[in-house]
Backbone as CSV, one residue per row, in Angstrom:
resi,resn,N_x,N_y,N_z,CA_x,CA_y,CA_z,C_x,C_y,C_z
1,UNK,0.834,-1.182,0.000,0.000,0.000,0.000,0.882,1.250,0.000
2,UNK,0.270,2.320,-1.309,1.075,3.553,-0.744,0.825,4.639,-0.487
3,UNK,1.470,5.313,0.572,1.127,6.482,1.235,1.722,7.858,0.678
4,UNK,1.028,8.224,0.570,1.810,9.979,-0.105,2.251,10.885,1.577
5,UNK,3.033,11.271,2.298,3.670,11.508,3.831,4.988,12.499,3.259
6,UNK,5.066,12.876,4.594,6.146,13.619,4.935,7.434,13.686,4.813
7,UNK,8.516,13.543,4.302,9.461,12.917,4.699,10.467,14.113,5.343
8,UNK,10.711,14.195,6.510,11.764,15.417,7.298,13.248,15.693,6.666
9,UNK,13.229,16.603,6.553,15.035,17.097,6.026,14.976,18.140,7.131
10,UNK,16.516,19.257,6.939,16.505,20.283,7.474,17.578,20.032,8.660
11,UNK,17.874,21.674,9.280,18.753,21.193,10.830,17.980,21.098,11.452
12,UNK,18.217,20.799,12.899,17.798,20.999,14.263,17.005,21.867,14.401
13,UNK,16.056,21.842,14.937,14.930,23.156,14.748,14.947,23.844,13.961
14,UNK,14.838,23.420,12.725,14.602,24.375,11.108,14.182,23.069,10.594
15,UNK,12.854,22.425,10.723,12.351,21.463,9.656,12.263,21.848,7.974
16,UNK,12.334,20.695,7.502,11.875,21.159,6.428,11.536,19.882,5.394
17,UNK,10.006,19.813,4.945,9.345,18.512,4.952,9.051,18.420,3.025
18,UNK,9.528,17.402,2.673,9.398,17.023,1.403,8.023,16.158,1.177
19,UNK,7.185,16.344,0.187,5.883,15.711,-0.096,6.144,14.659,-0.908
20,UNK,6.207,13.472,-0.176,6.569,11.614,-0.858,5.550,11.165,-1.489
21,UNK,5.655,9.910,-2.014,4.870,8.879,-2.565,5.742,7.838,-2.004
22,UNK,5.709,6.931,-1.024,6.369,5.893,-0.189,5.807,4.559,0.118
23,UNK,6.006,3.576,0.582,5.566,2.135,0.711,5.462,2.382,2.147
24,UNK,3.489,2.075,2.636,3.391,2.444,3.830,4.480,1.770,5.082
25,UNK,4.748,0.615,4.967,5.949,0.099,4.963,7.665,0.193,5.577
26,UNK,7.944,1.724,4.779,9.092,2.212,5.117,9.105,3.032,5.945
27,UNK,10.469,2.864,6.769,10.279,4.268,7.606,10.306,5.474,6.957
28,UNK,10.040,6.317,8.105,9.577,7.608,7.889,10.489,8.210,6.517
29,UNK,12.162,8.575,6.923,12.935,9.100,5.652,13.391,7.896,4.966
30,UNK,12.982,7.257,4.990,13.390,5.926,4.013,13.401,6.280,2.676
31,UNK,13.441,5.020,1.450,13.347,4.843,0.293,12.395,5.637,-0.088
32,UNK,11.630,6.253,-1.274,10.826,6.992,-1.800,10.307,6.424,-2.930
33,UNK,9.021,6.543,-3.723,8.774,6.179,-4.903,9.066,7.404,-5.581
34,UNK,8.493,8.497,-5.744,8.840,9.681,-5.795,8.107,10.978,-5.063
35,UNK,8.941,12.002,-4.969,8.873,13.107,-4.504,8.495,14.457,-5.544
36,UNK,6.674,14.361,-4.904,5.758,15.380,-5.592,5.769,16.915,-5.309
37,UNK,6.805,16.982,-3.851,6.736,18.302,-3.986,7.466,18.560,-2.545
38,UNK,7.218,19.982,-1.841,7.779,20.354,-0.610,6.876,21.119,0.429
39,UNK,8.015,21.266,1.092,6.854,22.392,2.673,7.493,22.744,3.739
40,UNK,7.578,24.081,3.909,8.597,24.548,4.460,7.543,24.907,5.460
41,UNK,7.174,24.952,6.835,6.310,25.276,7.652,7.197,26.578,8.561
42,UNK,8.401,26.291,8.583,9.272,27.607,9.030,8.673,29.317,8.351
43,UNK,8.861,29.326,7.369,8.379,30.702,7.086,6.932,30.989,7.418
44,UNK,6.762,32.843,6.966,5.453,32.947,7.426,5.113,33.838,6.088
45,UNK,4.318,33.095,5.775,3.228,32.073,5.233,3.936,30.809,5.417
46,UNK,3.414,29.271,5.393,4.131,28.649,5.053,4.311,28.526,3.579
47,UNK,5.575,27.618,3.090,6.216,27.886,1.771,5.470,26.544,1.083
48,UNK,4.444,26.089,0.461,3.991,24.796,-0.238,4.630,24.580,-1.721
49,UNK,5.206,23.667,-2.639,5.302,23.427,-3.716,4.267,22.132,-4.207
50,UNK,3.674,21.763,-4.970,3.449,20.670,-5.079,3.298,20.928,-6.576
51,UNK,3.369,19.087,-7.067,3.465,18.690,-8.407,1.769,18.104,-8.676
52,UNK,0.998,19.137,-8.639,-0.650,18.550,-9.137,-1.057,17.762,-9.815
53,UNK,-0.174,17.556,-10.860,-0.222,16.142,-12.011,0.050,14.916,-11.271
54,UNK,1.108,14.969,-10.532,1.986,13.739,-9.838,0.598,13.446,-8.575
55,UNK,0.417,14.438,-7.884,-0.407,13.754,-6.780,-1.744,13.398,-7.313
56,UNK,-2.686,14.379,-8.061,-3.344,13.493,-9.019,-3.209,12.404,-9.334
57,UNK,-2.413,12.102,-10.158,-2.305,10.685,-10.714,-1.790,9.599,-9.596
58,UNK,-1.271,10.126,-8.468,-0.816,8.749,-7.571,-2.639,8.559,-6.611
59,UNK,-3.089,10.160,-6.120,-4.158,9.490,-5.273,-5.498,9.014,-6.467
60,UNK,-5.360,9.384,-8.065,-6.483,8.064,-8.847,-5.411,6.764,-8.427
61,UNK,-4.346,6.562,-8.442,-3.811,5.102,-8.504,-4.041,4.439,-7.179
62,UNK,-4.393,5.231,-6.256,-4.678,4.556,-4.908,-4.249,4.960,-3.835
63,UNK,-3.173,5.328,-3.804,-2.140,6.075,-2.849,-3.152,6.380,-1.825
64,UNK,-2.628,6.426,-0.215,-3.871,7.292,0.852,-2.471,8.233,1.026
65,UNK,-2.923,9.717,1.186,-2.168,10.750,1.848,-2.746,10.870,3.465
66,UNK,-1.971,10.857,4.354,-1.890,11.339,5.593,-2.758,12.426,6.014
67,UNK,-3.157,12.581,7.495,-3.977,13.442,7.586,-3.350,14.837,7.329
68,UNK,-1.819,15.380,7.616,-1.362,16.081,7.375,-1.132,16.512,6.007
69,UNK,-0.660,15.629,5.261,-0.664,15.820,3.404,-2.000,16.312,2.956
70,UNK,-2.961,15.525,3.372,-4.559,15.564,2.669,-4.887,17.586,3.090
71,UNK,-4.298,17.757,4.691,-4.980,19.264,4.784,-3.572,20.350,3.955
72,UNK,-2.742,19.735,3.632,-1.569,20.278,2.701,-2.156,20.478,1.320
73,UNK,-2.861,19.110,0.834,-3.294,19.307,-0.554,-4.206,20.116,-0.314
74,UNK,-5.337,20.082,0.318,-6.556,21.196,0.305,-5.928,22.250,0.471
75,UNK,-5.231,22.723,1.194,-4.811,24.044,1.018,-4.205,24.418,-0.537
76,UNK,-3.471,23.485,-1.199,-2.922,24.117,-2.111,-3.999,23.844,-3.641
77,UNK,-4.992,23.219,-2.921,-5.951,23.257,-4.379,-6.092,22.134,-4.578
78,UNK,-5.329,21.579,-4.322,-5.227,20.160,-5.396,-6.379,18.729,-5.183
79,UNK,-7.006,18.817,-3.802,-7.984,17.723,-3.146,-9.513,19.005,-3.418
């Protein structure tokens, strides 16, 4: 099963969270299927990128996004 999640980069108190497509499976920064986009929650606004085609096409293929991703995509349009 796959999950579209978070995956953490960044220093020590400066997160900074990449938007996956992953095997529910792996840990958290593990292996990746691919990476639809980003999210910087540090700045103000926060900073969103996402690839609308890519998450489209993974949540028709099945993919579940996280409760956090899912209120990420609504914000940026895309759900």
């Amino acid at each position: 099963m796959l999950k579209i999640r978070l995956k953490r980069q960044g220093a020590h108190k400066n997160p900074f969270y990449r938007i996956v497509v992953a095997d529910a499976r792996v840990q958290r920064d593990g292996a990746v299927v691919e990476e639809i986009g980003y999210y910087d929650a540090v700045k103000q606004p926060a900073d969103i990128k996402i690839d609308a085609e890519a998450a489209k096409k993974w949540l028709s293929n099945g993919a579940q996004p996280t409760d956090t991703v899912r209120s990420i995509l609504k914000k940026a349009g895309v759900m």
